[in-house]
BAKE-659920 format. One record per residue (C-alpha): x, y, z. Coordinates in steps of 0.02 Angstrom, whole numbers, plus 50000, padded with zeros to 5 digits. Layout:
N
ATOM:X:Y:Z
...
This chain:
476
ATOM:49601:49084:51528
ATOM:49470:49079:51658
ATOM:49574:49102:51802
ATOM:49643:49270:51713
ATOM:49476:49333:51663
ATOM:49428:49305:51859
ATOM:49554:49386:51917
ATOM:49510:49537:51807
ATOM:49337:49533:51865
ATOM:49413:49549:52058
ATOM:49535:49703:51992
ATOM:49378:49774:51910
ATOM:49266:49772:52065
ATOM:49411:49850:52164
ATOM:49372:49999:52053
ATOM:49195:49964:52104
ATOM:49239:49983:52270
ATOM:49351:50162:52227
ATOM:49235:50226:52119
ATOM:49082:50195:52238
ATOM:48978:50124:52122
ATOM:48868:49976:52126
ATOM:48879:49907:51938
ATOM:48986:49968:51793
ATOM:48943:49961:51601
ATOM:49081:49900:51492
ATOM:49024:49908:51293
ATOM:49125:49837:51137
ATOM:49166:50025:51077
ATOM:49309:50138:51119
ATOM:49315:50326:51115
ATOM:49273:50352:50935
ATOM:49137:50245:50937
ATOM:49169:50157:50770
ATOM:49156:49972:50713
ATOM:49327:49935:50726
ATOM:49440:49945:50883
ATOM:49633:49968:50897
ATOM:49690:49810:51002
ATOM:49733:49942:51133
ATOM:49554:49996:51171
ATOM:49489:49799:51161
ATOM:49399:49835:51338
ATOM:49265:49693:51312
ATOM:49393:49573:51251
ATOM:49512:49625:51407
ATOM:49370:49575:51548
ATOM:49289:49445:51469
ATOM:49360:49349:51327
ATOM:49239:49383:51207
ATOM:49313:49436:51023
ATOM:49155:49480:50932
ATOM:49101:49623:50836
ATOM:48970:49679:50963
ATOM:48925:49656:51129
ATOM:48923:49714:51302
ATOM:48953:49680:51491
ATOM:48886:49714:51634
ATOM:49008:49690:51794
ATOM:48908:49724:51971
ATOM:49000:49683:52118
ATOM:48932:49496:52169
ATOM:48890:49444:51967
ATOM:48934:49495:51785
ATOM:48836:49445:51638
ATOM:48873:49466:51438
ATOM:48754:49537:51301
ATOM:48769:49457:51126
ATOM:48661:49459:50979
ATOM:48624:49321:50887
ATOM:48768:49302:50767
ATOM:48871:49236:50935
ATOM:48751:49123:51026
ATOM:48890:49003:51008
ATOM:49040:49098:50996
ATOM:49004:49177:51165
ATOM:48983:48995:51251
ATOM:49161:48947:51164
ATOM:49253:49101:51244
ATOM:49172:49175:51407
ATOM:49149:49035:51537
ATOM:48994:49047:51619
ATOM:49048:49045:51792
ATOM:49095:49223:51789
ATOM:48978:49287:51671
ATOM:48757:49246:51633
ATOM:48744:49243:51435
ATOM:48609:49378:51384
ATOM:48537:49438:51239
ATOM:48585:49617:51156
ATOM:48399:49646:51105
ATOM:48264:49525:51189
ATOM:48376:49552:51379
ATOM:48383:49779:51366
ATOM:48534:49808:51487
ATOM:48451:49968:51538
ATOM:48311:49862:51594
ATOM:48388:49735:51672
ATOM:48510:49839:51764
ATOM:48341:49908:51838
ATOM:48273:49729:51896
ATOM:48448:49695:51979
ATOM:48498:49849:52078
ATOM:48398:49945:52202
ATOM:48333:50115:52219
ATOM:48482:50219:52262
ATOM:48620:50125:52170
ATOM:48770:50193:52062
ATOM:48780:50134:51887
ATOM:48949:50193:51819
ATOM:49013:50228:51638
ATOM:49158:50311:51545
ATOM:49051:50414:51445
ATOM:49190:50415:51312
ATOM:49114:50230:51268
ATOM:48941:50296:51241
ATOM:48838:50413:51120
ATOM:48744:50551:51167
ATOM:48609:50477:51135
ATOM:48621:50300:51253
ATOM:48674:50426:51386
ATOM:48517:50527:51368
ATOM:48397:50391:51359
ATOM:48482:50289:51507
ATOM:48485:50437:51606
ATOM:48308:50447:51578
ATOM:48248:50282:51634
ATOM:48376:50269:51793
ATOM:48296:50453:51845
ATOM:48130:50337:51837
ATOM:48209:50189:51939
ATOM:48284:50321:52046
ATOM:48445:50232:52004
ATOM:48603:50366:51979
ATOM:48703:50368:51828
ATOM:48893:50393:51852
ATOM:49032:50451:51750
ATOM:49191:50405:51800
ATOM:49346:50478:51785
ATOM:49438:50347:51766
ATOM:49380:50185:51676
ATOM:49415:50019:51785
ATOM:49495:49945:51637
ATOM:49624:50062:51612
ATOM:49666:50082:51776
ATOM:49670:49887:51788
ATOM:49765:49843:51624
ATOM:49934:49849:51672
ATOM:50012:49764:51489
ATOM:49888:49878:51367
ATOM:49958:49857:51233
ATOM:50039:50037:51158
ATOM:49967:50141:51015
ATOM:50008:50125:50850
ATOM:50172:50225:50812
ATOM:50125:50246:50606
ATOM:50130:50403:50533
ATOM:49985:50477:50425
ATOM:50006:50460:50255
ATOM:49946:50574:50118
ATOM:49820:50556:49984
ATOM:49839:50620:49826
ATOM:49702:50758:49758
ATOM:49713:50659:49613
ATOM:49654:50502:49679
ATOM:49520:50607:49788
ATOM:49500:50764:49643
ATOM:49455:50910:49776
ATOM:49566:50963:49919
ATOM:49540:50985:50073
ATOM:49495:51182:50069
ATOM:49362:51146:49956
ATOM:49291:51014:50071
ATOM:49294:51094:50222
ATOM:49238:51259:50146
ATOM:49106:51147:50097
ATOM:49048:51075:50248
ATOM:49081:51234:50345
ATOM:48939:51317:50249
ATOM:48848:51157:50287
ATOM:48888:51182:50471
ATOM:48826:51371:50453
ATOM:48659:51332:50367
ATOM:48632:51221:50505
ATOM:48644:51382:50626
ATOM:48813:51331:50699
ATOM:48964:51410:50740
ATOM:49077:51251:50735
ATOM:49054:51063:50702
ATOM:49112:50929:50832
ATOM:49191:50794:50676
ATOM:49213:50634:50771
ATOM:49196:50498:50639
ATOM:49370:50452:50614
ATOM:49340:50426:50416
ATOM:49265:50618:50405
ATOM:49408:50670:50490
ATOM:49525:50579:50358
ATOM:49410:50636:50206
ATOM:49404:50805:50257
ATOM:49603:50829:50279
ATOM:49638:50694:50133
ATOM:49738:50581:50237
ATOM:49764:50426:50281
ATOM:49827:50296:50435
ATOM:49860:50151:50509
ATOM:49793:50169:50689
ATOM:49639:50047:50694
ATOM:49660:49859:50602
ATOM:49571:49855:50423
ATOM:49510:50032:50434
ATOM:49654:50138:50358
ATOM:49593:50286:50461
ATOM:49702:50403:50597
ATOM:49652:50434:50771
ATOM:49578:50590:50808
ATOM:49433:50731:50819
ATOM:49402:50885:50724
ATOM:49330:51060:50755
ATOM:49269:51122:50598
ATOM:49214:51322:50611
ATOM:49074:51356:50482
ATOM:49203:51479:50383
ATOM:49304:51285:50351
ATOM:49464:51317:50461
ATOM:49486:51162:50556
ATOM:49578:51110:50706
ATOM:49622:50898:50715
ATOM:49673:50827:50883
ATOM:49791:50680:50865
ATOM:49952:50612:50907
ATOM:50071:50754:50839
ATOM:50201:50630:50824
ATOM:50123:50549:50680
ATOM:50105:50724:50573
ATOM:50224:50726:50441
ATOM:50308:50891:50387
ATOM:50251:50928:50254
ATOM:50068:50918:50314
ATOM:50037:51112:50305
ATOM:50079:51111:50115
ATOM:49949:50942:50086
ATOM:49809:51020:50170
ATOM:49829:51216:50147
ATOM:49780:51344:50238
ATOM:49639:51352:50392
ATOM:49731:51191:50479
ATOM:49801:51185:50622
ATOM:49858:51022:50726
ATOM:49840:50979:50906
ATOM:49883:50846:51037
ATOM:49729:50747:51079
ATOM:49738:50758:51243
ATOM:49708:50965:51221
ATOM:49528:50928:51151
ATOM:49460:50930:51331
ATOM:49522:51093:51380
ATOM:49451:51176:51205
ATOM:49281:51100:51250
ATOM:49262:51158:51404
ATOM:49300:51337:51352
ATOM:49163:51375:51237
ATOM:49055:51485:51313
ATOM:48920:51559:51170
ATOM:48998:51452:51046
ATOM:48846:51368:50962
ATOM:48912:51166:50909
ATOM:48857:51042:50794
ATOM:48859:50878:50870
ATOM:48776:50718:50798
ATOM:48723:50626:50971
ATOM:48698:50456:50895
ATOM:48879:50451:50833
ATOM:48985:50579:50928
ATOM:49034:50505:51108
ATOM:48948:50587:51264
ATOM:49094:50639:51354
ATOM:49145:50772:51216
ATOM:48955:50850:51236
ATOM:48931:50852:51395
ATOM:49087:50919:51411
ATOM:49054:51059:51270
ATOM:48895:51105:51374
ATOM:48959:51111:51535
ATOM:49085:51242:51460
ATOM:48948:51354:51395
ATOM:48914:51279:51203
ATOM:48757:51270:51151
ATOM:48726:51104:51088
ATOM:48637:51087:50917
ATOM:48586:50904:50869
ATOM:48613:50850:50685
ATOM:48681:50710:50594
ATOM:48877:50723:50554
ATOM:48902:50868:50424
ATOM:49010:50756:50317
ATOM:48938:50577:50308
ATOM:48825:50626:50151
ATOM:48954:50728:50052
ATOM:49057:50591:50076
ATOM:48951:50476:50010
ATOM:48911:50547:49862
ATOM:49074:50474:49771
ATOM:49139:50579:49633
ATOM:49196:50525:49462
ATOM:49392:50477:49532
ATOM:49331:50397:49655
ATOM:49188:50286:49558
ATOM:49334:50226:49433
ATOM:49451:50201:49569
ATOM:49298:50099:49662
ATOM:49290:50008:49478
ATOM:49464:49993:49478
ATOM:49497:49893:49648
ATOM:49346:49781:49594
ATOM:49421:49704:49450
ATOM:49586:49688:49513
ATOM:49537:49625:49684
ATOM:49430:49488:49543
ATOM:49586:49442:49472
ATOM:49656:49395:49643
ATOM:49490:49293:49702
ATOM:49502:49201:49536
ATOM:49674:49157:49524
ATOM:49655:49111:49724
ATOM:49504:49008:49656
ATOM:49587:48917:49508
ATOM:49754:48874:49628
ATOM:49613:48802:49729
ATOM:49533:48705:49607
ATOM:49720:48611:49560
ATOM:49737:48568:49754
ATOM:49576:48487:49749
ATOM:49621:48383:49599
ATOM:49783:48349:49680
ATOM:49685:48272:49840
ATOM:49790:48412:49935
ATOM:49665:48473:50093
ATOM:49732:48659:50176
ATOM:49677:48710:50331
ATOM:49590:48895:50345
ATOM:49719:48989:50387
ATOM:49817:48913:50263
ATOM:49689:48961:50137
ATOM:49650:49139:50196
ATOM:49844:49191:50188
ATOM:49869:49112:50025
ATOM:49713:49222:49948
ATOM:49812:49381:50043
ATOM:49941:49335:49964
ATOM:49877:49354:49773
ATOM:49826:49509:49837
ATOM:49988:49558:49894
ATOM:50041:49554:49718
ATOM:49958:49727:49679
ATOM:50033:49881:49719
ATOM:49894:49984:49774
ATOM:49859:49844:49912
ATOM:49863:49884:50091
ATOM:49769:49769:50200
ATOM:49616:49658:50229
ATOM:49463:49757:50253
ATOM:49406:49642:50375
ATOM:49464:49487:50455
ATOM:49445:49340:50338
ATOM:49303:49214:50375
ATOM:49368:49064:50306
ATOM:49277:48920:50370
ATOM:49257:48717:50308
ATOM:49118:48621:50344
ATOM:49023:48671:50513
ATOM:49109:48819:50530
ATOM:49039:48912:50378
ATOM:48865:48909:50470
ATOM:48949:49021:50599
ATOM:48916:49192:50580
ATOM:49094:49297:50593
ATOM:49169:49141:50598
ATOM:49345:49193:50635
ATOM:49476:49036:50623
ATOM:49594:49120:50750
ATOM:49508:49100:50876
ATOM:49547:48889:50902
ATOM:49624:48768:50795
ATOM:49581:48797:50602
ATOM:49487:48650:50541
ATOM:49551:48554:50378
ATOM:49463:48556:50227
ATOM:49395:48398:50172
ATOM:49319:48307:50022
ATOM:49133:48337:49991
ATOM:49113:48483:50084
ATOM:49115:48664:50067
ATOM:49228:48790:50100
ATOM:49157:48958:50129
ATOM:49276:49120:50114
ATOM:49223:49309:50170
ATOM:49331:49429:50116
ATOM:49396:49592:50091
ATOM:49538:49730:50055
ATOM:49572:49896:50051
ATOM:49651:49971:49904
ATOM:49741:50158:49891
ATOM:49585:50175:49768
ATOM:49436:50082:49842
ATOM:49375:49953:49945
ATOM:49304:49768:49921
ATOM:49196:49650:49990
ATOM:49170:49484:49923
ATOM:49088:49306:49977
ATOM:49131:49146:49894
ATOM:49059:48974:49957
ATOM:49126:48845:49860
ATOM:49080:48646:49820
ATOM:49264:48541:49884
ATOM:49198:48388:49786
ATOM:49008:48319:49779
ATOM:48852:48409:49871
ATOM:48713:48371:49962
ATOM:48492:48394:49883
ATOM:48479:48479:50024
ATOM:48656:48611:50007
ATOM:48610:48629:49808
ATOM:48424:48667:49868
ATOM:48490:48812:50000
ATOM:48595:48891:49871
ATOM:48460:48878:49737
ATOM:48371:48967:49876
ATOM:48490:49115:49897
ATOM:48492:49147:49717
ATOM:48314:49154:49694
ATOM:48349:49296:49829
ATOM:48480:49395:49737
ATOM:48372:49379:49571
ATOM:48210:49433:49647
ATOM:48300:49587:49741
ATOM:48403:49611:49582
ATOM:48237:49611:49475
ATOM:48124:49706:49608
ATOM:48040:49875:49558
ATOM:48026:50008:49660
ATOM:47987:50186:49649
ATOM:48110:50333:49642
ATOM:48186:50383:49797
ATOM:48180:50209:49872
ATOM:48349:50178:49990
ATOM:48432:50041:50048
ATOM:48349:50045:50201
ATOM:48199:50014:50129
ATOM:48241:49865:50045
ATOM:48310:49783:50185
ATOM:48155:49704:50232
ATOM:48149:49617:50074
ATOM:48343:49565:50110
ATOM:48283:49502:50269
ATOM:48152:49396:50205
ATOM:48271:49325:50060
ATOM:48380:49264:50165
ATOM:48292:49214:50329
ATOM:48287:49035:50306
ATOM:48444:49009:50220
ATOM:48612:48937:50331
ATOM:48702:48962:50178
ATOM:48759:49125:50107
ATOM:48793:49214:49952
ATOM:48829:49103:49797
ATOM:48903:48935:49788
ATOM:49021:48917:49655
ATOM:49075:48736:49592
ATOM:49278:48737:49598
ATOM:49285:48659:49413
ATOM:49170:48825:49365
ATOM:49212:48982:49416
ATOM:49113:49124:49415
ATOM:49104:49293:49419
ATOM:48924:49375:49512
């Protein structure tokens, strides 16, 4: 693997070389700037090896180095050999920063501003104006150019969702937002969250792994007509009937052109979610940018009586499937009979398989023996999945999406006896839970606020969540 991630380095400084640039930024997002990436925009992954959640690299044309955060210290060491690449930290090394230390006055930092908010582009901008250091978009990104088997995009075709299942349709959503989008003083809202796209057009895909989302970006005008750019070829006919009238359907690729003719038009953009490129691009054309969060992220929130019961729902059937997965455990234990993790994590899919409404995992499953349930995103494809065995514990993270909701659950289980010093970091935990179950706090309090508290819960724990005893299953 080494010898293929060096010899991606050497295509990637090639591009260096065409681009004229000194250094070139390559971050774990793609183009839509959510947490999950189609295995076709996997840029990080491509040039280094890396397979985590979050991260970035830094490629500059005599060294490279990786950012990771914590959860990876070790993960990062296991995949990205550190010939080719320094291991850095996300937060204590800033990129920005260190990019400033390296280079000299005068040098070209390049980026596909599709990759990056608003935001990071702003503030980067800002601090390489300081270095005198110039930041440079690229037409092309070095990856793309370089990766000659991408792998293709995802063929599906959206599928619909019932107005049952979400109780409004999609006129009375986007007239909804639109008048959002006017009070804000806006002619039109840039939508670029893939899931407000989907929410606002009730629809549905299977373009990005666990996220049941379609590719895409919206205009939505503040009178609620919209105009989504996606692959056409995933449309379905009857489309025009599902989401009435005020829709209309472009390729992707056509969203550039619209942007850049937009002179007077005054957008809505949120520039800590929406990618640079489409900005920069908007105000180049003559739109007058106006910062805000994304029009639909709190509407969306704010679940409505379907879709509470069908959150209910999915709960207590997705229970049914963790329990029976826990009490076919409990027999192979008595049996002596020791799986290995994937074993396990496909047998729990497939008691989930049983129910109609199931679609896929809503994440990949952690399921990780011994050692590897200290690992933070432990992810057992990644090597050789370890074997279970006796007096040990198992720990399983896992999730799936329903046509009515979504679930999340954590299970660390006892395979046989325990250590004082396991039962003591579980006690631990679920002192935690109580005392943020139990805590008081005044009206208007969010999550965010209680995070702290989380934090502190937790902080000393290698353990997570609740550890059940196989013979004694439990529900929490």
């Amino acid at each position: 693997m080494s010898n293929i991630i060096a010899t991606r380095l050497s295509a990637i400084r090639q591009q260096l070389e065409v681009n004229q640039i000194d250094a070139f930024i390559i971050p774990r997002a793609d183009e839509y700037l959510g947490e999950y990436v189609p295995a076709r925009n996997e840029r990080l992954h491509w040039a280094t090896g890396f397979t985590g959640s979050a991260g970035m690299a830094i490629v500059l044309k005599d060294r490279a180095a990786i950012f990771t955060d914590g959860r990876y210290t070790v993960q990062v060491r296991q995949q990205v050999d550190g010939c080719l690449f320094e291991y850095l930290s996300l937060h204590d090394d800033p990129q920005i920063d260190w990019l400033i230390d390296t280079l000299p006055a005068g040098a070209n930092v390049g980026i596909d501003s599709r990759l990056h908010t608003l935001a990071w582009y702003q503030q980067t901008k800002a601090q390489f104006d300081k270095a005198q250091i110039n930041l440079v978009e690229v037409n092309d990104n070095p990856i793309d150019v370089s990766w000659q088997d991408r792998p293709a995009p995802s063929a599906s075709t959206m599928t619909l969702f019932s107005h049952e299942g979400a109780v409004r349709n999609s006129i009375e959503k986007r007239q909804q937002i639109g008048a959002l989008v006017k009070k804000q003083g806006a002619d039109m809202a840039l939508i670029a969250a893939l899931d407000s796209c989907c929410w606002l057009l009730n629809i549905r895909g299977n373009d990005v792994p666990r996220f049941p989302v379609v590719l895409g970006c919206g205009l939505l005008s503040a009178n609620g007509d919209m105009t989504f750019f996606t692959d056409l070829g995933k449309v379905p006919q009857n489309i025009a009937e599902h989401v009435g009238e005020g829709v209309s359907f472009k390729e992707e690729s056509e969203l550039a052109s619209v942007l850049a003719q937009m002179d007077g038009v005054k957008l809505l953009a949120d520039p800590h979610s929406a990618n640079a490129y489409s900005q920069l691009l908007a105000q180049k054309g003559g739109a007058k940018l106006i910062a805000g969060t994304d029009p639909v992220a709190l509407p969306k929130a704010q679940k409505n009586s379907a879709e509470l019961a069908g959150m209910r729902a999915c709960h207590i059937r997705d229970g049914v499937a963790v329990s029976r997965f826990l009490a076919w455990l409990d027999s192979q234990v008595e049996q002596n009979i020791m799986h290995d993790e994937a074993q396990l994590a496909d047998k729990l899919e497939r008691f989930r398989l049983q129910d109609p409404l199931y679609r896929e995992p809503s994440f990949d499953t952690i399921s990780a023996t011994g050692a590897n349930a200290a690992m933070c995103h432990y992810n057992h494809n990644n090597g050789t999945p370890s074997t279970m065995t006796m007096d040990s514990i198992y720990l399983v993270d896992s999730g799936a999406q329903y046509i009515d909701g979504t679930t999340d659950v954590t299970r660390t289980i006892a395979i046989g006896k325990v250590t004082d010093e396991q039962k003591k970091m579980v006690t631990l935990v679920l002192k935690g839970h109580i005392a943020l179950d139990t805590a008081r706090f005044p009206k208007g309090t969010s999550a965010s606020n209680l995070m702290p508290l989380h934090a502190n819960i937790y902080g000393n724990t290698v353990l997570i969540m609740i550890m059940v005893p196989v013979m004694a299953l439990a529900t929490f």
